[in-house]
C-alpha atoms as one frame of an Amber mdcrd trajectory, in Angstrom:
protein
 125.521  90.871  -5.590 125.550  91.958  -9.129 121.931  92.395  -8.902 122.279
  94.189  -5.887 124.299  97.254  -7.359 121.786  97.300 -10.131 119.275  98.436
  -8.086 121.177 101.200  -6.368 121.875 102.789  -9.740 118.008 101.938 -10.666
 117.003 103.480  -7.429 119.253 106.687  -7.865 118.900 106.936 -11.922 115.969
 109.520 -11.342 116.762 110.988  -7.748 118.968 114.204  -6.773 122.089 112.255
  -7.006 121.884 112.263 -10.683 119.714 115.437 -11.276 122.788 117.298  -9.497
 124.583 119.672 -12.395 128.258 118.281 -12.936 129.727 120.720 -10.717 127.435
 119.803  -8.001 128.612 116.027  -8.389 131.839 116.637  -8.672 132.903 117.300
  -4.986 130.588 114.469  -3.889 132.570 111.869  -6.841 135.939 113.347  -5.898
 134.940 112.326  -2.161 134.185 108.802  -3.307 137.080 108.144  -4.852 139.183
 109.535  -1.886 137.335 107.135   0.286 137.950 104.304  -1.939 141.288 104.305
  -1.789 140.785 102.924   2.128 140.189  99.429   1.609 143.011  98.519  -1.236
 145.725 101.068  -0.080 145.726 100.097   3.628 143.049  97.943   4.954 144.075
  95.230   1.887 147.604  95.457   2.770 147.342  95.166   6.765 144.314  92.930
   7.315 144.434  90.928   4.289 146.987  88.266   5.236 145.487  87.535   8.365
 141.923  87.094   6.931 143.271  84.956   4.359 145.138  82.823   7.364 141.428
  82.786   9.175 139.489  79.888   8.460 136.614  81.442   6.780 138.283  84.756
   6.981 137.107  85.889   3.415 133.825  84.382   3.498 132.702  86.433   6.536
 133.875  89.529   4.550 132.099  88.813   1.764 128.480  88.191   3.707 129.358
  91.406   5.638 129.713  93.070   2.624 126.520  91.691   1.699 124.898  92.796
   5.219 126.744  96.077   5.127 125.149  96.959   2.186 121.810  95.814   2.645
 121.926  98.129   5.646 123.137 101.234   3.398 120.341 100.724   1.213 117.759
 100.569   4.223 119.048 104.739   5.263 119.057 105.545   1.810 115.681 104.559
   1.303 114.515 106.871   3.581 116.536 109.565   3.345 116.776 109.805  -0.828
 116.039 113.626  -0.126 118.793 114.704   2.224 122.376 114.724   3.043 122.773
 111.309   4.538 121.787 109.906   0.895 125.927 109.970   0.325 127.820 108.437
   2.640 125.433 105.829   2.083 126.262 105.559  -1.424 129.485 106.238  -0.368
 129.935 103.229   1.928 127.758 101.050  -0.238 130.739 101.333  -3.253 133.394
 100.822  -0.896 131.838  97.701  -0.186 131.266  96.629  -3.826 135.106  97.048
  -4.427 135.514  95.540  -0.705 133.370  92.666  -2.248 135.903  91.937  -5.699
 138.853  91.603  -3.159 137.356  88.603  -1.401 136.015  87.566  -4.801 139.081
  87.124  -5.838 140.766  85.368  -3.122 137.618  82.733  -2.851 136.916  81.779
  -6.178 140.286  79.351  -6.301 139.296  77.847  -3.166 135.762  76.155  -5.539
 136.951  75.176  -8.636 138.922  71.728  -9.225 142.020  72.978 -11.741 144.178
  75.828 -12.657 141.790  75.196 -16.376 138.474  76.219 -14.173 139.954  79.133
 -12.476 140.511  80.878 -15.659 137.140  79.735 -16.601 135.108  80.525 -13.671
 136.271  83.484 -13.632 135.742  84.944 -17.118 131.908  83.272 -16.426 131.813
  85.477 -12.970 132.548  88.805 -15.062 129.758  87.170 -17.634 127.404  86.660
 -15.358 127.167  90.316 -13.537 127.304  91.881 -16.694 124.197  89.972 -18.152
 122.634  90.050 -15.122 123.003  93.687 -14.513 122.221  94.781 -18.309 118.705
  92.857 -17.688 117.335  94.208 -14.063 118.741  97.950 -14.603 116.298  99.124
 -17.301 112.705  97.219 -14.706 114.373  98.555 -11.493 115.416 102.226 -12.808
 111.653 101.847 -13.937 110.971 101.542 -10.664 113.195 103.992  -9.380 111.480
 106.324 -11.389 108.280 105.630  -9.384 109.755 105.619  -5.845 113.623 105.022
  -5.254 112.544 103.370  -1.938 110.916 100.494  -4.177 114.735  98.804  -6.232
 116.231  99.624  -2.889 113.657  96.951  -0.739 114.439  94.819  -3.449 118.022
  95.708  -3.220 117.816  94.880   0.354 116.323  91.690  -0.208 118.702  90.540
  -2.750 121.675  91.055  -0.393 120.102  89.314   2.570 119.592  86.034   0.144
 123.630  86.713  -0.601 124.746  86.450   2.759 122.794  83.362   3.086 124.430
  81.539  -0.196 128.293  83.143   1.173 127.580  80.115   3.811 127.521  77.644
   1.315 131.409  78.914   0.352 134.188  77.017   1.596 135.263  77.844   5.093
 138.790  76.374   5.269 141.564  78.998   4.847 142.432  80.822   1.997 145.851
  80.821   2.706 147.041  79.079   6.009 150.755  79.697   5.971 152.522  82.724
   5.430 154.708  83.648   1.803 157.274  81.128   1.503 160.272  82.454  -0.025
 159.192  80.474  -3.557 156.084  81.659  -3.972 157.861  85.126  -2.930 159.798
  84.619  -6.328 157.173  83.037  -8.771 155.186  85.900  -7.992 158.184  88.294
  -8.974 158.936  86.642 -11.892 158.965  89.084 -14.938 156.666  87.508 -17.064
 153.768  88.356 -13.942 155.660  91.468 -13.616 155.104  92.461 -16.729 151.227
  91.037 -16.612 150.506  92.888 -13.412 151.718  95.848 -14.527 149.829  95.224
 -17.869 146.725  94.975 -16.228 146.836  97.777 -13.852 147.360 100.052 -16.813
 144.369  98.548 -18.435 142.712  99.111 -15.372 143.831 102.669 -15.024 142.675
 103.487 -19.017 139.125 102.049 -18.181 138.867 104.332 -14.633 140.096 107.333
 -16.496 137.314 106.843 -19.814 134.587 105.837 -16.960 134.902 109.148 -15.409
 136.017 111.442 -18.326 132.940 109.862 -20.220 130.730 110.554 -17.242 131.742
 114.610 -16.588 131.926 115.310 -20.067 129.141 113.796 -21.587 126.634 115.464
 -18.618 128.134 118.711 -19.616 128.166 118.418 -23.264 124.707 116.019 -24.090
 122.576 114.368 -21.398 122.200 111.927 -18.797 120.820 109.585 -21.413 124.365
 109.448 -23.604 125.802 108.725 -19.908 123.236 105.738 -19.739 124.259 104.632
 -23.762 128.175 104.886 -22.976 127.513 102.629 -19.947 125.523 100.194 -21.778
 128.187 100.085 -24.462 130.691  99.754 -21.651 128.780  96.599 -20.116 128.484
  94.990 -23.197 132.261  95.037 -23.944 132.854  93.369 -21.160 130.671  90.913
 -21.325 131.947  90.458 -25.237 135.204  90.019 -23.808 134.798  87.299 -21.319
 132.715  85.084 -23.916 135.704  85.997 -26.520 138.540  85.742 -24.218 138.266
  81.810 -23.030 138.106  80.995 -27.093 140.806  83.012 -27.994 143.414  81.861
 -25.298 142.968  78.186 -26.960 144.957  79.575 -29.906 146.714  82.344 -28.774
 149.633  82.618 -25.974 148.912  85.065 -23.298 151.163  87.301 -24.323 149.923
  87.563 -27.312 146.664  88.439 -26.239 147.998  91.193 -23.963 149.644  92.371
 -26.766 146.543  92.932 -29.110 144.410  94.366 -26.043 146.693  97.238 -25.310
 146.909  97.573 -28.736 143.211  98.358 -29.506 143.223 100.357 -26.642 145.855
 102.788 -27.965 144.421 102.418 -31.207 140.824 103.087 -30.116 142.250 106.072
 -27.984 144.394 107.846 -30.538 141.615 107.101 -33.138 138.899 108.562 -30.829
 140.680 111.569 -30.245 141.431 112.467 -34.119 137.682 111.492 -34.845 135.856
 112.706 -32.056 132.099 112.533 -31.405 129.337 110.894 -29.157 129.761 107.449
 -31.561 133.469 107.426 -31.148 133.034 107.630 -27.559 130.768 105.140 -27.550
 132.932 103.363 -29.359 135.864 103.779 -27.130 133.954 102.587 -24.046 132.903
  99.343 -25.536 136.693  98.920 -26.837 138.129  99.315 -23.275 135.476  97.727
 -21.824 136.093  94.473 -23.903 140.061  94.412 -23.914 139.820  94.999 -20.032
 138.614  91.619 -19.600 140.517  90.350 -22.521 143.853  91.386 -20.427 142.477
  89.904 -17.570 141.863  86.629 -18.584 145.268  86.711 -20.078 146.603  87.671
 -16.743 145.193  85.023 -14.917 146.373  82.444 -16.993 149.835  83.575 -16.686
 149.901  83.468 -12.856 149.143  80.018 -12.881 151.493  79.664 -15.829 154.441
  81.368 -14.103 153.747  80.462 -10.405 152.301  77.057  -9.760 153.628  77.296
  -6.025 151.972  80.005  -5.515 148.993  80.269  -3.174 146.382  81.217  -6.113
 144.199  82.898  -3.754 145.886  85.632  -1.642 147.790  86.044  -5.230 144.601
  86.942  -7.050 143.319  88.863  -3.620 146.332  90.919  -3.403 146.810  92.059
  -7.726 142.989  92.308  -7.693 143.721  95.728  -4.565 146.359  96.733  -6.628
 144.251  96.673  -9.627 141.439  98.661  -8.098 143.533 101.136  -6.740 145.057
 101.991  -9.954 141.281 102.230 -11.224 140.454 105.070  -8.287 144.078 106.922
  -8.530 143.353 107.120 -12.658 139.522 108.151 -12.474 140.360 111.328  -9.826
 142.064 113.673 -13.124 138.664 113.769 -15.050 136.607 114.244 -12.054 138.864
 117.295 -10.214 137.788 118.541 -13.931 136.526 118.122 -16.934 138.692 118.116
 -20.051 137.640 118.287 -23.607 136.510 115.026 -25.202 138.947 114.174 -27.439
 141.777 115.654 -25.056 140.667 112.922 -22.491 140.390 110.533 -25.680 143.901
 111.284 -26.482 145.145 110.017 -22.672 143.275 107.256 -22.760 145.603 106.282
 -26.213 148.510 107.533 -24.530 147.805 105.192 -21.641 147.853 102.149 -24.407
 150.235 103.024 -26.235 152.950 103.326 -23.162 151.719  99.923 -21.832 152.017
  98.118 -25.329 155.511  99.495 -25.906 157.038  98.683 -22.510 155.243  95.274
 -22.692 156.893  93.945 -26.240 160.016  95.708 -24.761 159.879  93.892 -21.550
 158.351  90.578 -23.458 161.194  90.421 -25.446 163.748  91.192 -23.330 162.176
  87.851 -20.839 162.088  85.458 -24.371 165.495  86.538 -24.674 166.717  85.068
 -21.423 168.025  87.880 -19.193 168.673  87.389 -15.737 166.320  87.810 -12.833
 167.539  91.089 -10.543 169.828  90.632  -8.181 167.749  90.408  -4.950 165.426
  88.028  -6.619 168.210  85.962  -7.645 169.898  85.906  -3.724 166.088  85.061
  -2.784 165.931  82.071  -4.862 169.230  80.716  -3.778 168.694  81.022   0.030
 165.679  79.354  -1.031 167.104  76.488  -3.008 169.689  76.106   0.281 166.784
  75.975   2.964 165.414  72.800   1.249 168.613  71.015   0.582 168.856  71.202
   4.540 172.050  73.890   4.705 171.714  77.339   6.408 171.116  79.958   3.899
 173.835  81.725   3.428 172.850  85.977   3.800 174.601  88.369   0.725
């Protein structure tokens, strides 16, 4: 799959889509993200339980992701000239971020202990990121040449995905519907606190992708977009070979803590600095403490909710954390602000998150209650299995 996107963006590095000026690409972005929103603000919601209650349900979605796309790249390779070129690209995105849902909810269902999970995972985000940094620069070569050319290969790549999806487990990812325990783990505040963590993270690294994008077309080239990317790829990949290390020593909170701190010291930094370094700077930063918050978010999931059905969990924060990537990236693309103006939200952005999160970590170490509903959800719980009829308050 991961190779698969690299040779869209190797087939469409030289074509129209990315000789358009900024204002040209703007309206065609803006119309992306729009779109995007689809899949994790309703379809995730409304058919995600019952796919996850299918056996198989999130396998199939994940080969016709595969199929869906191979099938995008077939029209765009012959019409790389004319209109049709974007909806294509269009509905070849939506089914990348169609394609991390299902990730998401599947990868629990092939690993052996709550120990792998966290590990296969940070591997996963590894893996495309490697993968992808060493077939862009061949197939944008190619691109260059004929955008038809990565595009067949693109096509080929996704059939031979499909294929290995059958090899994923086909049971159920979740065959039962939220029991009222897993109901609470999952509302406990210390994931409360994580998700809300993350999606902030998330947010920060949507906003710089797009800010980074508009601004550095209009103020330097398409080849400072291509070097902020590549700094951007390599911070993540940094921070999933850092991350599993790091959470040996240090408590997950902890390494929440220092991510959102970088990223609101990288931000405020970047914006008193200023410059194409800084910004290059900036997107390896977020890049890098992205994944570090991630792999501290996953860890305290299992941590906080062993009940818990670890797939549709991870399905379900994984929407929410993709939609607060689209919301955050449609400011810089309805325009373009100044660098270090969109440097100085991106700090803004950390520095909120880190100061609600030792707030609200501090506040859990020191042993307040759970909310009132959560506590009346716990107890009818508690009376269910004893036998008695829950009481209703």
């Amino acid at each position: 799959m991961a190779m698969g996107d690299a040779a869209m963006y190797g087939a469409l590095a030289g074509s129209v889509l990315f000789s358009l000026s900024p204002d040209a690409q703007r309206p065609k972005v803006l119309l992306y993200l729009l779109v995007s929103v689809a899949p994790f603000a309703v379809v995730a919601p409304a058919i995600g339980p019952t796919l996850d209650r299918i056996p198989g349900g999130r396998r199939f979605v994940m080969q016709v992701t595969a199929v869906t796309r191979a099938v995008c790249y077939v029209v765009m390779a012959f019409h790389v000239d004319d209109v049709l070129l974007y909806p294509m690209v269009f509905g070849a995105l939506v089914m990348q971020k169609t394609y991390a849902v299902s990730k998401s909810a599947l990868v629990p269902s092939v690993v052996r202990n709550d120990a792998e999970l966290v590990e296969a995972n940070s591997k996963l985000g590894l893996i495309s990121g490697v993968v992808g940094a060493i077939v862009i620069g061949p197939l944008a070569l190619l691109g260059k040449i004929a955008a038809g050319v990565p595009l067949t290969i693109g096509v080929a790549l996704f059939a031979v995905a499909a294929v290995l999806a059958r090899r994923l487990p086909k049971e159920a990812v979740a065959q039962s519907p939220v029991e009222p325990r897993e109901r609470v783990e999952l509302r406990s505040s210390g994931i409360v606190l994580g998700a809300s963590a993350m999606a902030l993270l998330r947010a920060s690294l949507g906003f710089l992708t797009f800010h980074l994008f508009f601004w550095l077309r209009e103020d330097f080239s398409l080849f400072h977009v291509g070097l902020a990317a590549a700094a951007s790829t390599v911070g993540s990949m940094l921070g999933n070979t850092v991350a599993p290390v790091l959470r040996r020593s240090w408590r997950e909170e902890v390494m929440f803590t220092v991510a959102l701190s970088a990223v609101a010291a990288a931000g405020v930094g970047a914006a008193v600095t200023g410059g194409l370094l800084i910004a290059v700077v900036l997107a390896f930063t977020v890049s890098a403490m992205t994944s570090l918050g991630r792999m501290a978010f996953d860890s305290i999931v299992q941590r906080d909710a062993p009940d818990a059905n670890q797939g549709r969990a991870f399905a379900r924060f994984e929407a929410r954390f993709q939609l607060a990537w689209v919301l955050a990236g449609l400011p810089p693309v309805a325009f373009t602000m100044p660098g270090q103006a969109g440097f100085l939200v991106v700090g803004l952005f950390g520095t909120a998150a880190v100061t609600l999160y030792v707030i609200g970590s501090r506040a859990v170490r020191a042993g307040r209650p759970l909310p009132p509903s959560l506590v009346g959800l716990a107890r009818r719980e508690v009376e269910r299995r004893r036998g008695r009829r829950p009481t209703v308050r």
